[in-house]
NUVOLUM-935683 format. One record per residue (C-alpha): chain; x, z negated, y; residue number from 1. Coordinates in steps of 0.5 Angstrom, whole numbers, m for minus. Layout:
! NUVOLUM-935683
<pt nukol="A" u="X" w="Z" v="Y" balo="NUM"/>
...
END
This chain:
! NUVOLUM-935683
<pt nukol="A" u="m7" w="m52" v="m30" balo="1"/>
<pt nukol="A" u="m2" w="m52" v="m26" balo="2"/>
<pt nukol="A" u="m4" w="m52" v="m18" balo="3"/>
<pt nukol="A" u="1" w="m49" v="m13" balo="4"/>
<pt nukol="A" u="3" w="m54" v="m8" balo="5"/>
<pt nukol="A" u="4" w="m49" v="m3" balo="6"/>
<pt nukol="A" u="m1" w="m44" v="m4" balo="7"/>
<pt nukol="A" u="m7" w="m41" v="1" balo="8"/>
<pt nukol="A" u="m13" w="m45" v="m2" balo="9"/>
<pt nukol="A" u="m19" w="m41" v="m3" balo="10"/>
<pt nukol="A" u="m23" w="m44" v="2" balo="11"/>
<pt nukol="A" u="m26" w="m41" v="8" balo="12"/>
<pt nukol="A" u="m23" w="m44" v="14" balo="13"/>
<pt nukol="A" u="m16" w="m40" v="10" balo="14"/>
<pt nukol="A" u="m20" w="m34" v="10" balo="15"/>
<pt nukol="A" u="m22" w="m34" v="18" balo="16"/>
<pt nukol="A" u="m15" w="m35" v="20" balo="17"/>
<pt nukol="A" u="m13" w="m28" v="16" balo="18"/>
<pt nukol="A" u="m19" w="m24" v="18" balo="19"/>
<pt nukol="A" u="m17" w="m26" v="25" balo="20"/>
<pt nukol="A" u="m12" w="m21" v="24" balo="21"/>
<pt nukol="A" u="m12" w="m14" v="26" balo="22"/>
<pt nukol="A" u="m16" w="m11" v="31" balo="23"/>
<pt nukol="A" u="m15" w="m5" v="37" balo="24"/>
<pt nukol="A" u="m18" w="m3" v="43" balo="25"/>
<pt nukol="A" u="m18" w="4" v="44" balo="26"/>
<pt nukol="A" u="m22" w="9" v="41" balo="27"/>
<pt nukol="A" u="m24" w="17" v="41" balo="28"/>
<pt nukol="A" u="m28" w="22" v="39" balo="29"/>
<pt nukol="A" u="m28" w="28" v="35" balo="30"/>
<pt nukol="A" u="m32" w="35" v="34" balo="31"/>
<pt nukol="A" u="m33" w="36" v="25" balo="32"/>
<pt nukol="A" u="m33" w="42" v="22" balo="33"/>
<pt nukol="A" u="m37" w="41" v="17" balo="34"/>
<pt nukol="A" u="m36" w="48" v="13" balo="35"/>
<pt nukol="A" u="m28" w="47" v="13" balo="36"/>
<pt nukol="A" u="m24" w="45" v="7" balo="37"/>
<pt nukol="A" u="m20" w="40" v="7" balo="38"/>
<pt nukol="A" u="m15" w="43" v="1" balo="39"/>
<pt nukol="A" u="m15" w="51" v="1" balo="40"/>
<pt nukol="A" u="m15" w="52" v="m6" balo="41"/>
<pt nukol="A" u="m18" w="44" v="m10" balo="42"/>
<pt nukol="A" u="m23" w="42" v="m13" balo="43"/>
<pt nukol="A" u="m24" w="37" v="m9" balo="44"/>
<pt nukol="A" u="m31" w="32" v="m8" balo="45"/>
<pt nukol="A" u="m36" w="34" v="m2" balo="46"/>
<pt nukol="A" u="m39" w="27" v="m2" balo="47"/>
<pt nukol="A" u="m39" w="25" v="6" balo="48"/>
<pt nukol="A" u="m36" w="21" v="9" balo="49"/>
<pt nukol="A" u="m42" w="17" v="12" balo="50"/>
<pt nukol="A" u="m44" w="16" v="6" balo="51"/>
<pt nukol="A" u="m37" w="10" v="6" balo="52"/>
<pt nukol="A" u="m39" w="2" v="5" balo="53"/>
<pt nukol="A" u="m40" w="m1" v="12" balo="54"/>
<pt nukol="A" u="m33" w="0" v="14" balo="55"/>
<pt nukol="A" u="m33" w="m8" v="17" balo="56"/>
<pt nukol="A" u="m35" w="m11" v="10" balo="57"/>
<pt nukol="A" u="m29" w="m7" v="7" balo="58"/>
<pt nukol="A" u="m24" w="m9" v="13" balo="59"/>
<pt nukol="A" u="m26" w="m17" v="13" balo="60"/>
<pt nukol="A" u="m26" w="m17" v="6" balo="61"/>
<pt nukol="A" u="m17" w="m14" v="6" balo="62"/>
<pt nukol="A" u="m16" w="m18" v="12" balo="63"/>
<pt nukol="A" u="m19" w="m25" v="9" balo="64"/>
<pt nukol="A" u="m13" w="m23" v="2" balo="65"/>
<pt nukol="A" u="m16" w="m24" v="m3" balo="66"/>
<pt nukol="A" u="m15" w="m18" v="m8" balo="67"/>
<pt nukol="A" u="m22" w="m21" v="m13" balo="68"/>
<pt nukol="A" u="m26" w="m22" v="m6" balo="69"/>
<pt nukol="A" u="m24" w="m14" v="m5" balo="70"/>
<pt nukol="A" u="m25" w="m11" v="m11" balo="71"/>
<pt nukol="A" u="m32" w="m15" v="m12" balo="72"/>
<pt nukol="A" u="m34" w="m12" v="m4" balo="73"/>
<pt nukol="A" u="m32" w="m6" v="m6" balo="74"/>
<pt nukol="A" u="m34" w="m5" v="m13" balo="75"/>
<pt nukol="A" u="m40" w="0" v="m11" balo="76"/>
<pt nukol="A" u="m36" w="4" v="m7" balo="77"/>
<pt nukol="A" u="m33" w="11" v="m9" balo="78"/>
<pt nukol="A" u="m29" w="12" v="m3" balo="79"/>
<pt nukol="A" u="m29" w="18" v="4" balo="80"/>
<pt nukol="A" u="m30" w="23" v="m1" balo="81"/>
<pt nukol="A" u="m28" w="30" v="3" balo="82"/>
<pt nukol="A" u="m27" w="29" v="11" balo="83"/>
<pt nukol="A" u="m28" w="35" v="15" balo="84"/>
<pt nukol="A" u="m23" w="38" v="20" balo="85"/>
<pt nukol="A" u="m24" w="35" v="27" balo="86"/>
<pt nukol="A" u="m23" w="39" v="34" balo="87"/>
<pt nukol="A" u="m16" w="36" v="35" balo="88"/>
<pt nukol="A" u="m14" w="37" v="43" balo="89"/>
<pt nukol="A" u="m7" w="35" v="46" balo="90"/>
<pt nukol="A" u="m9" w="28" v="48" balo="91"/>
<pt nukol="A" u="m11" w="26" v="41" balo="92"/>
<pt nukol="A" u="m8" w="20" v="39" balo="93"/>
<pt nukol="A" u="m5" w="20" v="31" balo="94"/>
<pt nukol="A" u="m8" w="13" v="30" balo="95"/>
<pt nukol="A" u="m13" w="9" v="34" balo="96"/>
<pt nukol="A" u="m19" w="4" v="33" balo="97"/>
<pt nukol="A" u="m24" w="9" v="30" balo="98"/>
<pt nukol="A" u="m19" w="13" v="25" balo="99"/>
<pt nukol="A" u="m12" w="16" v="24" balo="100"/>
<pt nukol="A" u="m11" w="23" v="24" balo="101"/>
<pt nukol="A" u="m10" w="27" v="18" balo="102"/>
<pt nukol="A" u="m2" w="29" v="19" balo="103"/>
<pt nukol="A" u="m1" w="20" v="20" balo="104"/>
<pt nukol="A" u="m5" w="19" v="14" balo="105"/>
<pt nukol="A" u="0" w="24" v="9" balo="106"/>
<pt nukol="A" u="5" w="21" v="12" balo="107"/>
<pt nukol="A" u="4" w="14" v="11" balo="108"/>
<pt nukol="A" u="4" w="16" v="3" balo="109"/>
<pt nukol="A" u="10" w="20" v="4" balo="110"/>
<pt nukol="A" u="14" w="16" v="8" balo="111"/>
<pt nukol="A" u="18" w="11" v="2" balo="112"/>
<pt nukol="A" u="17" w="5" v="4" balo="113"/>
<pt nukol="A" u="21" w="1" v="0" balo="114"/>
<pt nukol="A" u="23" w="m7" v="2" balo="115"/>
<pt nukol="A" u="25" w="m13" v="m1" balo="116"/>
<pt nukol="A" u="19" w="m19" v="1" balo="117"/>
<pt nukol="A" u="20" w="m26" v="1" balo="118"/>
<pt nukol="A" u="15" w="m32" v="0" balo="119"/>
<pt nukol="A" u="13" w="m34" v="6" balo="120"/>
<pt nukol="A" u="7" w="m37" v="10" balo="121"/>
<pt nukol="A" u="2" w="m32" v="12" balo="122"/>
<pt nukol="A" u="1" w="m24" v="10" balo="123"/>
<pt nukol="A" u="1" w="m22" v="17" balo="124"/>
<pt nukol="A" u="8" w="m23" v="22" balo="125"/>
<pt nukol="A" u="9" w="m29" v="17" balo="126"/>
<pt nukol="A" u="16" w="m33" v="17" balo="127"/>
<pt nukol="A" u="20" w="m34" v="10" balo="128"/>
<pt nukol="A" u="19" w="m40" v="7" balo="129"/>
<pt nukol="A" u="25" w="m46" v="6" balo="130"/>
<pt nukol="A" u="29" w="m44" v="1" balo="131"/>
<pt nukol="A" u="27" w="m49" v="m5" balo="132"/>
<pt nukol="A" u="21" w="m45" v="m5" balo="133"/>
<pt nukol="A" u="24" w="m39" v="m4" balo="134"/>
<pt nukol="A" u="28" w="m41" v="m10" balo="135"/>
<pt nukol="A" u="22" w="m42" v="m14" balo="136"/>
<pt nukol="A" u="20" w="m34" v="m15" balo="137"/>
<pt nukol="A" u="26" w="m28" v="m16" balo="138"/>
<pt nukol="A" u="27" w="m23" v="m12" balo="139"/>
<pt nukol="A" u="22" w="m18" v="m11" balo="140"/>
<pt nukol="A" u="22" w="m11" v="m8" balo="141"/>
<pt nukol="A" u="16" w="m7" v="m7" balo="142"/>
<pt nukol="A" u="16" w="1" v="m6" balo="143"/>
<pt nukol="A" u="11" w="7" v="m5" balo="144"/>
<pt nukol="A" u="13" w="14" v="m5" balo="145"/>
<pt nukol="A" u="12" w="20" v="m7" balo="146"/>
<pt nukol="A" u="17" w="23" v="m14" balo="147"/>
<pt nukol="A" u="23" w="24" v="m11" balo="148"/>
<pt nukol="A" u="24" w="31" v="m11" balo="149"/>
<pt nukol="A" u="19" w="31" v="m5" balo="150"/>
<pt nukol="A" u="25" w="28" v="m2" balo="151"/>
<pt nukol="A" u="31" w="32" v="m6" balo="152"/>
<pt nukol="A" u="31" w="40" v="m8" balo="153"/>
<pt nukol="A" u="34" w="37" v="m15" balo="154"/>
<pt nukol="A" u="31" w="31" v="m15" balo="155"/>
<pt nukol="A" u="36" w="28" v="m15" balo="156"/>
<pt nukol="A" u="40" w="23" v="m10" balo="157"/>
<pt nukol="A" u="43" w="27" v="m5" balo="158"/>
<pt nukol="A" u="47" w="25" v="2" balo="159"/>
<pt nukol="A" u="45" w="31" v="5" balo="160"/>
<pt nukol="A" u="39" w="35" v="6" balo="161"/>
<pt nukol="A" u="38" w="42" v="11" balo="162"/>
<pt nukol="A" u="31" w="39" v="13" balo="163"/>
<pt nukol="A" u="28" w="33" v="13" balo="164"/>
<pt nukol="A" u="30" w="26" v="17" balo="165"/>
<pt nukol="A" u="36" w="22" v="14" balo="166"/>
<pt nukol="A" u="33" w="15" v="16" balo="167"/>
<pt nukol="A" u="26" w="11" v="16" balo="168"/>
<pt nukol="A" u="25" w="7" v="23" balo="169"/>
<pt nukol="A" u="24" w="0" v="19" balo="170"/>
<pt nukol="A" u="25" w="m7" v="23" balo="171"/>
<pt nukol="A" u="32" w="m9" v="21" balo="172"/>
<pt nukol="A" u="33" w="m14" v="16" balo="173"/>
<pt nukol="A" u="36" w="m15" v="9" balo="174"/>
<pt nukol="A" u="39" w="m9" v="5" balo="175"/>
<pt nukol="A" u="38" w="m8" v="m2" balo="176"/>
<pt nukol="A" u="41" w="m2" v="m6" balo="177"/>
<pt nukol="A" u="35" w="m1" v="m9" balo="178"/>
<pt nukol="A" u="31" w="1" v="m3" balo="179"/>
<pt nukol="A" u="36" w="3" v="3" balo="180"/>
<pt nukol="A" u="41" w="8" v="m1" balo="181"/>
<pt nukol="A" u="42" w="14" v="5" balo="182"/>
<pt nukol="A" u="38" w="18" v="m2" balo="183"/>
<pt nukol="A" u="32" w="12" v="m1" balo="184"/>
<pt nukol="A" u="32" w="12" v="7" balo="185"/>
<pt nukol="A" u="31" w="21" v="7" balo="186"/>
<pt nukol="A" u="23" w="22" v="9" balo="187"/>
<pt nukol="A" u="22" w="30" v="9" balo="188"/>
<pt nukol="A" u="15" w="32" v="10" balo="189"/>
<pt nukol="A" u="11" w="35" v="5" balo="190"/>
<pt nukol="A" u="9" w="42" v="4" balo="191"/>
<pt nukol="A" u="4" w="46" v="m2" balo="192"/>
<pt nukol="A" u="5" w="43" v="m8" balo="193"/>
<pt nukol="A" u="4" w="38" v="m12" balo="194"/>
<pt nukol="A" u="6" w="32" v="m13" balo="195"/>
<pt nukol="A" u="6" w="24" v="m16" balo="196"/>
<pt nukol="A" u="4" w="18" v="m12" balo="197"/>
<pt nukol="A" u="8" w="12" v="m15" balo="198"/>
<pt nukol="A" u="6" w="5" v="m12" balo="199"/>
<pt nukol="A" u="9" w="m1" v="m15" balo="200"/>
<pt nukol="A" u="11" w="m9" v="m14" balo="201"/>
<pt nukol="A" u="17" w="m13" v="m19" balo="202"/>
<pt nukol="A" u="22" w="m17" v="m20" balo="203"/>
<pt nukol="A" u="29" w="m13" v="m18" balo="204"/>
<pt nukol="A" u="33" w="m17" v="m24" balo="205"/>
<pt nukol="A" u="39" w="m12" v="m23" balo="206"/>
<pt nukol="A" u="41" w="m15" v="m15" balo="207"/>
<pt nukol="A" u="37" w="m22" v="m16" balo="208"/>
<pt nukol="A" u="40" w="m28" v="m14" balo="209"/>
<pt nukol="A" u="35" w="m32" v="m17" balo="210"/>
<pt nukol="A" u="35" w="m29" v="m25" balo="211"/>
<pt nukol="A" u="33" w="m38" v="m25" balo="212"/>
<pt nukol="A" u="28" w="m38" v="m22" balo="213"/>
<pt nukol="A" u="21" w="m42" v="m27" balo="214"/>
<pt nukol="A" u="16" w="m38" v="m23" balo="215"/>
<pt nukol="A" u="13" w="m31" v="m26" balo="216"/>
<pt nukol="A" u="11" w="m24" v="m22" balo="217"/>
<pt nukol="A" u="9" w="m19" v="m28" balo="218"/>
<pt nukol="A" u="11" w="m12" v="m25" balo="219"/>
<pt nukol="A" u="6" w="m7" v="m23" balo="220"/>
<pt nukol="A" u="7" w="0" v="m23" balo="221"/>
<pt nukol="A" u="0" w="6" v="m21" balo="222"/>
<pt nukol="A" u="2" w="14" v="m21" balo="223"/>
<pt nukol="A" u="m3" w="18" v="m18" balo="224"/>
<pt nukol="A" u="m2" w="26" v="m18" balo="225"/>
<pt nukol="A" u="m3" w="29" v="m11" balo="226"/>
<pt nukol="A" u="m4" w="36" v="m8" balo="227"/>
<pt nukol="A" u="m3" w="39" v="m1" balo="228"/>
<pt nukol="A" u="m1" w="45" v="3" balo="229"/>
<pt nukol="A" u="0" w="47" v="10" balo="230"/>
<pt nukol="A" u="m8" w="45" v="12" balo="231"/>
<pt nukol="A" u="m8" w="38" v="8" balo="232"/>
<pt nukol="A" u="m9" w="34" v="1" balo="233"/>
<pt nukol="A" u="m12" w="32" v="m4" balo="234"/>
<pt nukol="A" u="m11" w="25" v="m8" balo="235"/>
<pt nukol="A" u="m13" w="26" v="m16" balo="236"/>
<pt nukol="A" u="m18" w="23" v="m19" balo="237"/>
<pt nukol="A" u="m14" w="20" v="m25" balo="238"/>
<pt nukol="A" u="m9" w="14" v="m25" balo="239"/>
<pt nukol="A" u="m4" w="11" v="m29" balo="240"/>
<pt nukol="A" u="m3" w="4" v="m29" balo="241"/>
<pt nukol="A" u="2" w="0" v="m32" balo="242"/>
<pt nukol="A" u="3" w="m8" v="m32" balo="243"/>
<pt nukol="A" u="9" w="m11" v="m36" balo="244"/>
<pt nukol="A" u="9" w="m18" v="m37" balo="245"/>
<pt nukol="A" u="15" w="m22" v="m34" balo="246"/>
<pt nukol="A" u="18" w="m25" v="m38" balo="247"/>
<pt nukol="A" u="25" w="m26" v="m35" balo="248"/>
<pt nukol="A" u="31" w="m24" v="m38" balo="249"/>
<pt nukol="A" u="36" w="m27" v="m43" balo="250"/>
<pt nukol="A" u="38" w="m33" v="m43" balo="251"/>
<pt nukol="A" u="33" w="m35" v="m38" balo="252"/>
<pt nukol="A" u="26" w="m33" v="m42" balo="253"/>
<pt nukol="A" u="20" w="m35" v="m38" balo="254"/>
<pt nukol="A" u="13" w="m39" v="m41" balo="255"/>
<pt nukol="A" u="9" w="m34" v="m38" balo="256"/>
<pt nukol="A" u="4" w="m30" v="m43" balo="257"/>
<pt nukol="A" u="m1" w="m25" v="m44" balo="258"/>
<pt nukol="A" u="m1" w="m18" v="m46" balo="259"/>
<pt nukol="A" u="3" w="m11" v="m43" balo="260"/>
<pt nukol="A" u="m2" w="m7" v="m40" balo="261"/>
<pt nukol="A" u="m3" w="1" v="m41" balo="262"/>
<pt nukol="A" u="m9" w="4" v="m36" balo="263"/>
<pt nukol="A" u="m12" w="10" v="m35" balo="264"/>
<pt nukol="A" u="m17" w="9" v="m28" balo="265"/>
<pt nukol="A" u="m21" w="15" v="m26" balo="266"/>
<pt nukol="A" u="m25" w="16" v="m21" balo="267"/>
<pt nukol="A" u="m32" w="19" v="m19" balo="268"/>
<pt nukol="A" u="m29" w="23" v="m12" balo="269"/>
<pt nukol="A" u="m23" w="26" v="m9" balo="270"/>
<pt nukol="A" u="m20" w="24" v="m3" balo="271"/>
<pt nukol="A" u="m19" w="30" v="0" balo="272"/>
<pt nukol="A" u="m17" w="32" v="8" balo="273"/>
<pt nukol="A" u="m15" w="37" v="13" balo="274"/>
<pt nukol="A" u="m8" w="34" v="17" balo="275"/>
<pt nukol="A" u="m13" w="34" v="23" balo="276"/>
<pt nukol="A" u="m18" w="30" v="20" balo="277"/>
<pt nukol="A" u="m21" w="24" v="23" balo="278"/>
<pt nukol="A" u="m20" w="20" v="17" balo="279"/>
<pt nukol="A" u="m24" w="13" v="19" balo="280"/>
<pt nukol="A" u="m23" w="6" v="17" balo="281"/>
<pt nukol="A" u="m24" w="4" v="9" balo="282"/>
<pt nukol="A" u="m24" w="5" v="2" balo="283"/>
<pt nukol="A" u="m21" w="13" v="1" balo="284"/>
<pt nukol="A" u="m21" w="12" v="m6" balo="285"/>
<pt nukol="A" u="m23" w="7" v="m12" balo="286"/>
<pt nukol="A" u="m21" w="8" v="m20" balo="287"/>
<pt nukol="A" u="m24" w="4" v="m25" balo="288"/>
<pt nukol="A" u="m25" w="3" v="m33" balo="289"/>
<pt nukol="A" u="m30" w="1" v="m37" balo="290"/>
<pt nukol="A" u="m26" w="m5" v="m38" balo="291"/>
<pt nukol="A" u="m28" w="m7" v="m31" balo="292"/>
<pt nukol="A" u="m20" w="m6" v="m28" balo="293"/>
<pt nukol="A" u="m20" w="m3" v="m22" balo="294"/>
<pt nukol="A" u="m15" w="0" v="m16" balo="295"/>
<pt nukol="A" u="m17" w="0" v="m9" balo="296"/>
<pt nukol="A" u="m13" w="5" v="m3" balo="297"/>
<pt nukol="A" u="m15" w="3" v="3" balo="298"/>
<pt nukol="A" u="m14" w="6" v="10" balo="299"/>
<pt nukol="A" u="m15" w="m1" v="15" balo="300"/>
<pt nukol="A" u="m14" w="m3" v="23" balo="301"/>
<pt nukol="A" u="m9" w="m6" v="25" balo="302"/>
<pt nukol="A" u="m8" w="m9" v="32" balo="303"/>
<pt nukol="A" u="m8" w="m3" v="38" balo="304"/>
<pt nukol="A" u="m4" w="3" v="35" balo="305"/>
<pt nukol="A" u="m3" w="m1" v="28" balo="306"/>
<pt nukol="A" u="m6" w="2" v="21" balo="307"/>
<pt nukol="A" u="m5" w="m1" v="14" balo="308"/>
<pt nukol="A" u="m4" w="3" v="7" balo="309"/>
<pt nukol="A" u="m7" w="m2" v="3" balo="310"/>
<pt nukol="A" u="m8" w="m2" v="m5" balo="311"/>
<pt nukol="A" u="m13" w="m7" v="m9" balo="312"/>
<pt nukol="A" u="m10" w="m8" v="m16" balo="313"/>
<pt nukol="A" u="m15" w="m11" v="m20" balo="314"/>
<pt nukol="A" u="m12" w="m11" v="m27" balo="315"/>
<pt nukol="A" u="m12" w="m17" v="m32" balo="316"/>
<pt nukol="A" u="m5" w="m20" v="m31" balo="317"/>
<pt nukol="A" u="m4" w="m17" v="m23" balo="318"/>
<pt nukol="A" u="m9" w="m18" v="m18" balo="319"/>
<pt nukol="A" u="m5" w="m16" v="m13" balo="320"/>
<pt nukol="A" u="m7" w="m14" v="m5" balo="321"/>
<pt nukol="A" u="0" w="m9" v="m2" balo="322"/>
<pt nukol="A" u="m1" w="m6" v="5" balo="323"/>
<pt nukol="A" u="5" w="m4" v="9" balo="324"/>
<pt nukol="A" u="2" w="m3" v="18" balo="325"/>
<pt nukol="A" u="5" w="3" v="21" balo="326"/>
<pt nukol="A" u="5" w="6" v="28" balo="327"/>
<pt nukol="A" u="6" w="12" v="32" balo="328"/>
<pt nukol="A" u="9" w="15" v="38" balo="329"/>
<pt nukol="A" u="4" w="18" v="42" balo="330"/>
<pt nukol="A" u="8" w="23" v="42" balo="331"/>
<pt nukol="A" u="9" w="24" v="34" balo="332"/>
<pt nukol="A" u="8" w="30" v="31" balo="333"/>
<pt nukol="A" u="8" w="32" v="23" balo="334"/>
<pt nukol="A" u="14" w="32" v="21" balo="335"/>
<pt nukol="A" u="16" w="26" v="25" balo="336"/>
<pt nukol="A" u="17" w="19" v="21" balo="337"/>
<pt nukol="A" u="13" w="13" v="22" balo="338"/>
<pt nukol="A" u="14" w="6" v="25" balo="339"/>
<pt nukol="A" u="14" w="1" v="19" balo="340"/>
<pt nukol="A" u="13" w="m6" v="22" balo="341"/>
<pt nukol="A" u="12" w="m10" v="16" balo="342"/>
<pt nukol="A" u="11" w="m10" v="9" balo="343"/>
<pt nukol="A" u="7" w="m15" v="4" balo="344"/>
<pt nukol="A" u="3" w="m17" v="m2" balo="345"/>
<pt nukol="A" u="m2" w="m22" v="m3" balo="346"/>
<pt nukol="A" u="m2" w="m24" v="m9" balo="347"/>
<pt nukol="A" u="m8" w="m28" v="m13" balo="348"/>
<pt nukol="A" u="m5" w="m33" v="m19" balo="349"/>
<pt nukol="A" u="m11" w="m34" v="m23" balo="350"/>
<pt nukol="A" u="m7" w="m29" v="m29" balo="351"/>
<pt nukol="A" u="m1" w="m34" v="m29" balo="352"/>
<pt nukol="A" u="m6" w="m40" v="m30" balo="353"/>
<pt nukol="A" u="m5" w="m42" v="m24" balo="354"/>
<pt nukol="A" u="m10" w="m42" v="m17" balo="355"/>
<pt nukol="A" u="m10" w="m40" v="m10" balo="356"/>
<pt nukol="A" u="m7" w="m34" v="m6" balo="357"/>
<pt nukol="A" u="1" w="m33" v="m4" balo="358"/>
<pt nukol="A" u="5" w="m28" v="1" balo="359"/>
<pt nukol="A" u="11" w="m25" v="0" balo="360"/>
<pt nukol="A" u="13" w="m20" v="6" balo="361"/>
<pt nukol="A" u="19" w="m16" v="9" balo="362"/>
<pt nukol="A" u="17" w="m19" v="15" balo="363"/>
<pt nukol="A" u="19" w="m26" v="12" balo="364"/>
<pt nukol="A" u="25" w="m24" v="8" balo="365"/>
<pt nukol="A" u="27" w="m21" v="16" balo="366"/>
<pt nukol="A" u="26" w="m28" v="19" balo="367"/>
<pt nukol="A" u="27" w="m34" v="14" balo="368"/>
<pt nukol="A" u="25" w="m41" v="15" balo="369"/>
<pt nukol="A" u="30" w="m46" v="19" balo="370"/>
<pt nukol="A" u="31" w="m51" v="13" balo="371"/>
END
């Protein structure tokens, strides 16, 4: 078994320096209203919210990075089931240490986020590492959107649009093709209807420049239907999941085994909120298989004014934690795109017959090593 030489070893001392991470200070309350719907219209779950895990046992096990230690935390929690609507007034904040608002939350789903991520030292505000390491591994992308005929009346790229923001606010960085076309940087928020969530991390062989590279990353891709209308959303209870092996392109095939995979994951509730929902902090959702595969969607704190939209893949060839942190003026209002301050996965080794834990993060592809 080969041990990488770099990686984040599973030991306590390289957890607490994650779980250090993240943590706000200001804090609000709300009135519910426990008759209201979150979705006119769906069938959603009723479970209460306070019947969540420990939303501390849930945040500590995200922020230590370890994609198995979160689906054992969370393995016996369904998810926020319906939140009601809160008594929102003009002073409440979209995101603080308590919750994020319901408007915040849909747009975290919506807003496509999808950016280059390079190896680097840690998950959080981390550094590229040199370029040899680097090297090692291909090009990777990772991307969360809706279907893109949220984004484009034909669903087709498009330049313009009468609606809707051109740009997304995302940190300066690298460009790449894939993500940064005017079509891709479009965010226009949804109204009634339906659509599919796509959340997905692979090797972009089309631009990389490291086709070379001996290390694999198995490409993983989750659709999850969504609904919503003026009031609010409501996430499906069925997840389709696909893992295709890396196994590098001709002329420069990889070792790496292990099977395809085709999943379907189900789930026991349906997240569902109203856009002035408080949704606090933790698992919204989980979908799982007989098998014991599982994903995880998660709403985590971040530092003061900073949420992370966090899913857990725990399949056999990818275990995988991606989050993205987002922020909000405290002006913003639906409609408006959110902050993206970075963007990163955690990736577990075990599948490649490896061992330990490594980070790939825009933030890292923004700012490179020195040598």
């Amino acid at each position: 078994m080969f041990k990488l030489k770099y990686h984040i070893p599973l030991t306590a001392a390289a957890l607490l320096v994650l779980a250090a991470c993240g943590s706000g200070t200001d804090s609000a309350s709300s009135t519910t209203d426990p008759a209201t719907k979150a979705v006119s219209g769906t069938n959603a779950s009723s479970a209460p919210a306070a019947t969540r895990k420990d939303n501390a046992v849930i945040q500590n096990a995200v922020e230590t990075g370890n994609p198995t230690a979160i689906a054992e935390t969370a393995s016996n929690d369904e998810g926020a089931g319906a939140l009601a609507a809160s008594a929102e007034t003009a002073a409440t904040p979209p995101i603080n240490n308590d919750y994020v608002r319901g408007d915040v939350l849909l747009t975290m789903l919506a807003q496509r986020t999808c950016t280059p991520v390079a190896l680097s030292d840690k998950a959080i505000d981390g550094i590229g590492l040199p370029k040899a390491q680097q090297e090692e591994y291909p090009e990777i992308l990772a991307d969360l959107a809706l279907a893109t005929s949220n984004y484009s009346p034909s669903g087709k790229p498009q330049h313009t649009w009468k609606n809707g923001n051109t740009t997304i606010n995302f940190p300066p960085g690298p460009k790449y093709t894939e993500c940064f076309s005017t079509f891709y940087q479009s965010y226009v928020a949804p109204k009634s209807g339906e659509n599919v969530l796509r959340e997905v991390s692979y090797v972009d062989y089309h631009q990389n420049t490291n086709k070379k590279a001996p290390k694999a990353f198995n490409y993983w891709e989750g659709k999850v239907p969504i609904q919503y209308d003026e009031n609010g959303f409501s996430i499906g209870r069925e997840l389709q999941g696909i893992v295709n092996v890396d196994r590098g392109e001709e002329g420069n095939p990889k070792t790496n085994t292990g099977p395809d995979e085709q999943a379907t994951l189900t789930s026991n509730t349906s997240f569902s909120a109203q856009r002035t929902s408080a949704v606090p902090y933790g698992v919204l959702q989980q979908w799982r298989d007989a098998a014991g595969r599982s994903n995880r969607l998660m709403l985590v704190k971040g530092n003061t004014g900073q949420a992370k939209l966090c899913w857990n893949n725990n399949m056999t060839g990818v275990k995988r934690l991606h989050c993205t942190v987002f922020s909000a003026e405290q002006n913003w209002t639906y409609g408006d795109p959110l902050y993206v301050h970075d963007h990163y996965l955690i990736e577990d080794r075990t599948p490649y017959g490896e061992t330990g834990l490594i980070n790939f993060t825009y933030h890292g592809a923004v700012i490179p090593a020195q040598n």
